[in-house]
C-alpha positions, 0 to 999 in steps of 0.5 A, spaced: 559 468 478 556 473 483 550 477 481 551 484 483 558 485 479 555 485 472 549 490 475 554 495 477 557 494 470 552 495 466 548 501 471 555 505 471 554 504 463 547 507 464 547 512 469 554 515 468 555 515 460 559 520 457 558 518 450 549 518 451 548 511 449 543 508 452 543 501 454 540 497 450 535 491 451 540 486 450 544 488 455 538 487 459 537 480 457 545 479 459 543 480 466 536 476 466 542 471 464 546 473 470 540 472 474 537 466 471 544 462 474 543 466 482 535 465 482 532 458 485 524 458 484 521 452 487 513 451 488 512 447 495 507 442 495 502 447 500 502 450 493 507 455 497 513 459 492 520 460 494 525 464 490 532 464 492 538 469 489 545 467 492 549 474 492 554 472 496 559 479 497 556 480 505 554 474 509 547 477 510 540 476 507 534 480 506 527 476 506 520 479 502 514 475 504 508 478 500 502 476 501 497 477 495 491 479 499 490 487 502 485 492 503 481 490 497 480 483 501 476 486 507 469 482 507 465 488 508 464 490 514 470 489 516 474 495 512 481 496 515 482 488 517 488 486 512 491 492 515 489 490 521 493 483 521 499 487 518 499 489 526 498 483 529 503 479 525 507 481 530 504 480 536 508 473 536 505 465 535 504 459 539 511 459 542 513 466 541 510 471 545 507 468 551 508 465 557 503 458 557 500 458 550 494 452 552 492 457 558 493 463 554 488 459 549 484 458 554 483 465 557 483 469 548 477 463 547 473 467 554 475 474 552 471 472 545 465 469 548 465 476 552 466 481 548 461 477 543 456 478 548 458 485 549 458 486 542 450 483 540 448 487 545 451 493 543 449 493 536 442 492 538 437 498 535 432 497 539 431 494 546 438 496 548 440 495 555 444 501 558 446 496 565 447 490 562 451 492 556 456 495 561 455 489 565 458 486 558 463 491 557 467 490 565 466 482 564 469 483 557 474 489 560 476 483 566 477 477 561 481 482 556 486 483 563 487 476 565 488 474 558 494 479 558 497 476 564 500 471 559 503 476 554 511 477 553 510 484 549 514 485 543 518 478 544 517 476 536 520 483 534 526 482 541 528 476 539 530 478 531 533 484 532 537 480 539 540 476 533 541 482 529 535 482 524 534 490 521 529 494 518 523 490 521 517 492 517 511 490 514 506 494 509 499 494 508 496 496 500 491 495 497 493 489 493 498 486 498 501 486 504 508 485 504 513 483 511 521 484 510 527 485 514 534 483 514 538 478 518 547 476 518 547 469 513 548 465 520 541 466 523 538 463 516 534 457 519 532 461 526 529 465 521 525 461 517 522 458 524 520 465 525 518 466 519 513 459 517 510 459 525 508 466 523 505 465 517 502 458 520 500 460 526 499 468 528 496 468 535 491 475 535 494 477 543 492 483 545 488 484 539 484 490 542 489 494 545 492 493 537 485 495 534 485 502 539 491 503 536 489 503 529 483 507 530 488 512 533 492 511 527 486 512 522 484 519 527 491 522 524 491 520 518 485 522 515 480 524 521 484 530 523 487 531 516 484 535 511 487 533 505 487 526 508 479 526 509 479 529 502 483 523 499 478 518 502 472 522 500 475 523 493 476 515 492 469 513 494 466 518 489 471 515 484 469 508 485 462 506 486 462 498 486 470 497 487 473 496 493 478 501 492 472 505 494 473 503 501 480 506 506 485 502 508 485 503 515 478 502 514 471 507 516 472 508 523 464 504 525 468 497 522 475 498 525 471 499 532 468 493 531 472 489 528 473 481 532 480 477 533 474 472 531 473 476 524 481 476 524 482 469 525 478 468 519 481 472 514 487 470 515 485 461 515 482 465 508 487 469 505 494 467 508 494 460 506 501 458 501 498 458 495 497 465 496 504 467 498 511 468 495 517 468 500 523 471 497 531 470 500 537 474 497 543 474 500 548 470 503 545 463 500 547 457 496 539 454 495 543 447 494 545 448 500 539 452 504 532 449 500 532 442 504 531 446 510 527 452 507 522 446 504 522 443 511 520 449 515 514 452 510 513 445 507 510 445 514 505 450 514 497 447 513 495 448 506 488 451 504 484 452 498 487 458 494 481 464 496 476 466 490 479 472 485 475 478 487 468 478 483 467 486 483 468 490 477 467 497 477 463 501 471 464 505 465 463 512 469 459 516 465 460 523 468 465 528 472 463 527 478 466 532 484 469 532 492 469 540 495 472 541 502 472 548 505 476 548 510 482 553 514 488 549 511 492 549 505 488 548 498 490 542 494 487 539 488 486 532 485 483 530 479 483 522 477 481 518 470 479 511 470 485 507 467 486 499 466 490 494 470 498 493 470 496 487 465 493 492 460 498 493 454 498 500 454 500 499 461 508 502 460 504 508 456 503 510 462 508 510 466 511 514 460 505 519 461 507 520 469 515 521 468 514 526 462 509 530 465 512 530 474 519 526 474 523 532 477 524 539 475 525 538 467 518 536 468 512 538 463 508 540 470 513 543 474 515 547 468 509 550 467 505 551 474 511 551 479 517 554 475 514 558 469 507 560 472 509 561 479 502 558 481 503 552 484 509 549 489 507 543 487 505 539 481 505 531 478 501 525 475 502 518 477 499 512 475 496 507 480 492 510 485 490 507 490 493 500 487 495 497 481 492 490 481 485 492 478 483 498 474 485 504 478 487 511 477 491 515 473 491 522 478 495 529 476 495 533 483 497 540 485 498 544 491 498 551 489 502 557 493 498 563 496 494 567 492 492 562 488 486 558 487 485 550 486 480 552 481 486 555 478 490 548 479 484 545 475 485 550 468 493 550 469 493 542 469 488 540 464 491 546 459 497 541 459 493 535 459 490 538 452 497 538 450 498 532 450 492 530 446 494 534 440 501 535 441 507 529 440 512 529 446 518 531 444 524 526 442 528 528 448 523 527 454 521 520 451 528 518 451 529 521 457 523 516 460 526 510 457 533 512 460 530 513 467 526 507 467 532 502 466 535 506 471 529 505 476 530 498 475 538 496 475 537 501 483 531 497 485 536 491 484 542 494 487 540 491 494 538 485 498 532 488 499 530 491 494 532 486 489 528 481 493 521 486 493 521 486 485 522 478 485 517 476 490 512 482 486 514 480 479 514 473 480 506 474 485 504 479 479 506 475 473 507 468 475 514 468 473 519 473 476 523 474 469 517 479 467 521 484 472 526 485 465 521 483 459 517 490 461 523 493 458 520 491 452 515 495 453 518 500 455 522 501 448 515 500 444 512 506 447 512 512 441 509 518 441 503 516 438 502 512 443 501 517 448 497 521 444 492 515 443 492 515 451 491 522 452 485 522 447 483 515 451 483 516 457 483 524 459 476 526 458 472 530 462 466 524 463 471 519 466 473 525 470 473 526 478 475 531 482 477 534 489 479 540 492 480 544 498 478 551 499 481 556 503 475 558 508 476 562 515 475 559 520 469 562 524 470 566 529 470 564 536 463 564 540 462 570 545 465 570 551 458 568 556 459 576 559 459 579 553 453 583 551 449 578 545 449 582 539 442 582 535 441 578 529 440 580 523 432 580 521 434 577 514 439 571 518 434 570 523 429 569 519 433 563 516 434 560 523 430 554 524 430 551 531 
């Protein structure tokens, strides 16, 4: 029997009742049912898991490789370096990308002893030479140059899609970074010869262009970006130890100096098989295809499982604040301290979050967008920046002109209090029990998105059927709850701001011709040098 038919069934039952009966949670565990005859689990002996999901109505597959390792996993020092692997994951392999890999080795082994050389004498504080650290850099910038020589650009990537893989991409999080893309069911085995050879042996070419354009990257987003700025500010003053303190591009000092060495490295640490879950759904018999699947990712080196992170981040003990003046648009953004996913008060959350922001019947667009007209824009959500460690519960506010952040703050904390002394309703708890059910039978709707929440469930939990046992918690959640969250959660000490305020900018500086004006005695007296 085929996967998708039964979801389509019971979605068309949840998403198109006219009767308003809600699907139950036994129709759930039918579905798990379904799922557990179409799913194949098996745990190589690298330690390297596989899922397979047969979903034979188009002879295609959708593959989703995470890796449970992200931006928390940067060594410090080297922020942005998970993100920054993400990159090279596509610059090919031993056999792909590469015109004579023994030479290329060769030459990628000099361009390290050089920019190593260039790299010692650029840190120095004292007694840096300017003459040999640009002796350094042209030997360096040389070494660079013939290794590219051998470089097939972009022949990874070329040769997935000349055999019709769409939707190649990759993403980086704080707590993971995941490869996905889709591909006709025919090309199956070059596939997992792509997919294994770049998981066991990713050659870092062109790593220093790559690094500019990161570090470009990071200019847009965050550098030249006010709101961008002030999230990365925000964070950093939320966390003190946690490295959900530290931006996932990286601080632009280490992104500048990170190595294709230090690359390596981490990825001989965090992208060993343990530390992976490989996801395939589609047009695929396991029987059939799991002999060919083990050989190929069977093969890949085993390494030991890294250490969990050792870090916890303390109690915070009173509202700390981040403010901007700039000449852009005013945003707010404050942020409570809440547990992980693993918390049994985790699905509490996402009803606070539905309740408060999903959509326009929500509690904060009502109220600040609709009826007070003060804001263009209002919202909660839970698990920023990630999801893994304790993390954030923001609300966020943009407000519309005339209006202040300040005034964002009061509006946002008015509904908050509400929630603290005040039951939701019957409706809008139904209603978040209702969309939650929805968001998960579309998540499963797709190849892709069926082999996302598969590969996530089964790294998160170490089991992939936890994806429909939250369902439980969804309808154990009551208003009392909420109010116990709220009451918990929501107070000022555990509290950090941020906001931009709408400052002019200062008027250009006199054209060289043009007449001095005469300060101000009291300015000037403030002058200095």
């Amino acid at each position: 029997m085929k996967c998708r038919k039964p979801l389509l069934f019971v979605a068309s039952i949840l998403l198109g009742t006219l009767s308003g009966s809600m699907v139950r949670a036994q129709e759930f565990a039918a579905i798990e049912q379904q799922f557990t005859k179409q799913v194949t689990v098996k745990k190589l002996h690298n330690g390297l898991t596989l899922i397979v999901c047969n979903r034979p109505e188009a002879p295609v597959f959708s593959f989703f490789t995470i890796v449970n390792a992200g931006s928390v996993q940067d060594p410090k020092g080297e922020t942005g370096l998970a993100h920054m692997f993400e990159h090279l994951a596509f610059k090919g392999t031993k056999d792909i990308g590469t015109t004579n890999y023994p030479q290329e080795k060769l030459a990628l082994a000099k361009v390290e002893q050089s920019y190593a050389a260039y790299d010692a004498e650029y840190r120095k504080r004292v007694g840096k030479n300017p003459a040999k650290l640009k002796q350094l850099k042209a030997q360096f910038e040389a070494d660079t140059a013939a290794a590219e020589k051998f470089v097939i650009p972009n022949q990874f990537t070329q040769l997935a899609e000349l055999n019709g893989a769409v939707g190649i991409n990759a993403e980086t999080s704080n707590d993971a970074t995941e490869y996905f893309w889709s591909m006709p069911a025919n090309r199956l085995q070059l596939w997992a010869y792509m997919e294994s050879d770049r998981i066991a042996n990713p050659v870092p070419r062109e790593f220093y262009k790559e690094r500019s354009v990161v570090m470009e990257e990071r200019r847009l987003r965050v550098d030249s970006n006010p709101i961008g700025y002030m999230i990365e500010q925000f964070l950093a003053t939320a966390y003190v130890a946690h490295p959900y303190r530290n931006p996932g591009v990286g601080w632009m000092s280490d992104i500048s100096q990170v190595s294709a060495t230090e690359a390596k490295a981490f990825h001989k640490k965090y992208y060993v098989p343990s530390n992976i879950v490989v996801t395939v759904v589609g047009d695929v018999n396991a029987t059939q295809a799991m002999p060919m699947l083990e050989k190929y990712f069977g093969s890949i080196p085993a390494g030991p499982a890294p250490e969990p992170l050792a870090t916890v981040e303390p109690p915070q003990a009173a509202e700390k604040s981040v403010m901007l003046r700039e000449a852009t648009q005013p945003f707010y953004i404050e942020g409570y301290h809440r547990p992980s996913y693993l918390n049994k008060d985790d699905a509490v959350y996402d009803a606070i979050s539905d309740i408060m922001s999903n959509g326009r019947t929500s509690v904060l667009y009502r109220s600040l967008v609709r009826d007070q007209k003060i804001a263009a824009e209002a919202a909660g959500f839970s698990g920023f920046p990630g999801e893994k460690y304790p993390n954030l519960f923001a609300f966020y506010a943009v407000p519309t002109p005339g209006h202040t952040p300040q005034q964002m703050r009061t509006a946002i904390h008015a509904e908050i209090d509400k929630l603290k002394t005040q039951d939701v309703s019957d409706a809008e708890l139904s209603m978040f029990k209702t969309r939650a059910r929805a968001d998960i039978l579309r998540s499963l709707d797709k190849n892709q998105g069926l082999a996302e929440e598969l590969g996530t469930y089964q790294l998160r939990y170490g089991d992939w059927r936890m994806l429909f046992q939250q369902l439980d918690k969804i309808d154990a959640v009551s208003k009392a709850d909420i109010r116990r969250v709220a009451n918990q959660v929501f107070t000022a000490k555990n509290r950090t701001y941020a906001l931009i305020e709408f400052a002019p900018e200062k008027p250009a500086k006199a054209a060289p011709d043009a007449p001095a004006q005469p300060a101000h005695p009291a300015h000037a007296a403030q002058g200095g040098r």
